[in-house]
N, C-alpha and C positions, 0 to 999 in steps of 0.2 A: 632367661627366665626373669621377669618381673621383679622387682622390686616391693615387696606391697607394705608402703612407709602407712606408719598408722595414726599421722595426722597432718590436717592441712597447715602449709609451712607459711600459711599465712595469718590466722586468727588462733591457732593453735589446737581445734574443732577435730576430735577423735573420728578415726575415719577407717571404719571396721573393715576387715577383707572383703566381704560381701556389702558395703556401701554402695547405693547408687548412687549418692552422691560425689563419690570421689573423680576427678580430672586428674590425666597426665598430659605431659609435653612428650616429645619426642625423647629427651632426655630423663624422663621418670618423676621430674619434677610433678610434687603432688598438692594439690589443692584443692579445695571442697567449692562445690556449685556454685555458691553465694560469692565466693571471693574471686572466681574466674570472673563472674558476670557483671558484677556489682563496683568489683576494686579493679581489675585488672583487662576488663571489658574484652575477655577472649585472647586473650595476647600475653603468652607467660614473660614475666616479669625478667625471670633471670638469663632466658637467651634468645624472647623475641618471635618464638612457636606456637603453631595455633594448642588447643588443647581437644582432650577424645576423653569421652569415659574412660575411669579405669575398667579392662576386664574383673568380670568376678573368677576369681580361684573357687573351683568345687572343693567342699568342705571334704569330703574326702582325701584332696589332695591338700589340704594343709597340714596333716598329722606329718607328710613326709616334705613335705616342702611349707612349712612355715613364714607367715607375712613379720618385717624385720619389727623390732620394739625399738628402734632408735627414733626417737621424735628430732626432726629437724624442723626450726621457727626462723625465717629472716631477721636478717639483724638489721635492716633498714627499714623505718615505718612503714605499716602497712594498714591500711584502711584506716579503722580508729583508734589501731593498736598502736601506742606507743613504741621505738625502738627498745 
């Protein structure tokens, strides 16, 4: 089951379960629109993978299976984020 991390580990941009906006990698790695297209031009940063929408989780099925509250941020600059 998915992972559904709840914001992009790039700009640090909250990234709701039901986001269209959210991108994964094969690896789960999670990033918002703007930073796939703009910073990282389609090609995940940390191993090289294209990226796919994340799916949406029906709201239903989050009461029993829950998207996680751990925020993960790279520690390597990213866009115009400072490290």
């Amino acid at each position: 089951m998915l992972i559904l991390k709840p914001n992009c580990e790039c700009c640090d941009r909250d990234l709701a379960p039901d986001s269209p906006d959210a991108r994964i990698c094969t690896y789960e790695c999670t990033f918002c629109a703007s930073c796939v297209e703009n910073v990282f031009a389609g090609t995940c940063p940390n191993c090289g993978g294209n990226f796919v929408p994340r799916p949406i989780r029906p709201a239903e099925k989050l009461v029993k299976n829950p998207p996680s509250i751990t925020r993960k941020v790279r520690a390597a600059p990213c866009g115009d984020r400072a490290a």
